[in-house]
C-alpha positions as CSV (number, residue, x, y, z in Angstrom):
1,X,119.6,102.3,71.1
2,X,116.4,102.5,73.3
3,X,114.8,99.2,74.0
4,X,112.4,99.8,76.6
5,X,110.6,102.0,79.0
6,X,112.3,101.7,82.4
7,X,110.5,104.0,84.8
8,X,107.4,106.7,84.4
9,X,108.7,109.7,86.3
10,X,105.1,111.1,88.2
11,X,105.4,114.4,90.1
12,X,103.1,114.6,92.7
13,X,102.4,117.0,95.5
14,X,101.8,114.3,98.4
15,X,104.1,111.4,98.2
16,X,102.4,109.7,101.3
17,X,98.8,110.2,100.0
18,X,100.3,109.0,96.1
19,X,101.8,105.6,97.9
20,X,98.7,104.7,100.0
21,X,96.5,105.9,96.2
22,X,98.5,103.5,94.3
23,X,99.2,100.6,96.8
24,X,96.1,100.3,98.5
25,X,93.5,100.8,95.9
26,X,95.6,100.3,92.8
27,X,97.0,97.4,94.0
28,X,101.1,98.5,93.2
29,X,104.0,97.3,95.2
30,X,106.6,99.6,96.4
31,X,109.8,98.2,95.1
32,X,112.4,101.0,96.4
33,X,112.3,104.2,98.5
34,X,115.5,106.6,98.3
35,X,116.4,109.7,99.8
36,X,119.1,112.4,99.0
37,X,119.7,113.1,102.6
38,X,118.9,117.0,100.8
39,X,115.5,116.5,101.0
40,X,114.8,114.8,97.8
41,X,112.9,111.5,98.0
42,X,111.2,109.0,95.7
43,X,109.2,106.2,95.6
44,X,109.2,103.5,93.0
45,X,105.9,101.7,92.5
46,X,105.0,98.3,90.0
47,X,101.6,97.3,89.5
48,X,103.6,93.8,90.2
49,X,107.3,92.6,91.2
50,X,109.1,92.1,87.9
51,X,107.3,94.5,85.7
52,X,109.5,95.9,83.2
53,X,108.4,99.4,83.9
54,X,108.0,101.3,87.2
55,X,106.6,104.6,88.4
56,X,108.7,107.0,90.3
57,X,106.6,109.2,92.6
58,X,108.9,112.8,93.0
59,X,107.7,116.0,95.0
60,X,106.1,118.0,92.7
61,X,107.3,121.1,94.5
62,X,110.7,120.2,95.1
63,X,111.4,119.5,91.2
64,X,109.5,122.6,90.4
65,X,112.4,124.6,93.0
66,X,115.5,122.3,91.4
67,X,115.0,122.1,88.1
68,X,111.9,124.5,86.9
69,X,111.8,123.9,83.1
70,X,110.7,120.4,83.9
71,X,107.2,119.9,82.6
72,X,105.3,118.6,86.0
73,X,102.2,117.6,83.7
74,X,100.8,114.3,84.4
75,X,101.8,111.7,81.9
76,X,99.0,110.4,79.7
77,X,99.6,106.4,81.2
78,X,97.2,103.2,79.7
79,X,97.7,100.4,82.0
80,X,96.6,96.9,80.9
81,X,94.4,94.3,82.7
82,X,93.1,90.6,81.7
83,X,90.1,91.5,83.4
84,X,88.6,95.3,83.3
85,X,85.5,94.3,85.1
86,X,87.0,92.7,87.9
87,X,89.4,95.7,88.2
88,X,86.4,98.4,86.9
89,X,84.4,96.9,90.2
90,X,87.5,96.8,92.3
91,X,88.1,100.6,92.3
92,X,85.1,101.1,92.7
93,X,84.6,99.5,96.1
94,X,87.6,101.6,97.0
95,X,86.4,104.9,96.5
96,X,88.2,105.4,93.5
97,X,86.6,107.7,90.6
98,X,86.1,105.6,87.6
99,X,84.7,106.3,84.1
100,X,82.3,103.5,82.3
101,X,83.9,101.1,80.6
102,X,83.6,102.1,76.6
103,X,84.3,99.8,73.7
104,X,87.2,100.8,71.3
105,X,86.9,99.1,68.7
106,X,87.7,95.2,69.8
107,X,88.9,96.4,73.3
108,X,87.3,97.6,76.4
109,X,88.5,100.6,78.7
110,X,87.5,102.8,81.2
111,X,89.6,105.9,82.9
112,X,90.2,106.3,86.7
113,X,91.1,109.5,89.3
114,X,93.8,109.3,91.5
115,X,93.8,111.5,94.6
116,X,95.5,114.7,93.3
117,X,93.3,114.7,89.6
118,X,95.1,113.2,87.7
119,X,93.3,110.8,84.9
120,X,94.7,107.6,83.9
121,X,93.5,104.7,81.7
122,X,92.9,101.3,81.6
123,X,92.6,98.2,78.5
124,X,91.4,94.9,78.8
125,X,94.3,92.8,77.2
126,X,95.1,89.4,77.5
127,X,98.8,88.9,78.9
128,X,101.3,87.7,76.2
């Protein structure tokens, strides 16, 4: 039986550019690096050491090549925050394309762009 999400596979087509993205505006930590020695490589990101759940940044173009009925679409992700101002600001400063924050119902949430497109959002939620 499944009882939790261990990593987010996210294909992209420049790992360097997706680590500097995630680490140095997101604010992720690189928590592994492997190679194949075949020229398969991936990087495993955290938005902080000991989340449950990682991203795994593949080559977009290399998975297409091994294994092309793999769907290479980003992955719809909602991160959570305590603080989506603080975080809404932070990105900005960075250069990082974010949406306004809109009210859901109870919740706040805005979206952000990394550098290849791709659209991701983010909830204010307290941490339980």
């Amino acid at each position: 039986m499944i009882h939790k999400v261990g990593q987010v596979m996210l294909y992209v087509s420049n790992q360097a550019e997706a680590v500097r993205f995630w680490t140095e505006k997101v604010g992720f930590s690189v928590i592994s690096e492997e190679d194949n020695g075949q020229g398969m490589r991936w990087i495993e990101i955290v938005p902080t050491i000991g989340a449950e759940t990682s991203i795994v940044l593949h080559n977009k173009e290399l998975v297409a090549k091994m294994q092309p009925e793999v769907n290479l679409g980003t992955p719809s992700l909602l991160f959570f925050t305590e603080n989506l101002s603080e975080l809404h600001r932070s990105l900005s400063s960075k250069g990082v394309t974010v949406g306004e924050i809109v009210h859901m119902g109870t919740r706040k949430v805005f979206n952000f762009v990394d550098n290849e497109g791709n659209y991701f959002a983010v909830m204010e939620k307290a941490n339980r």
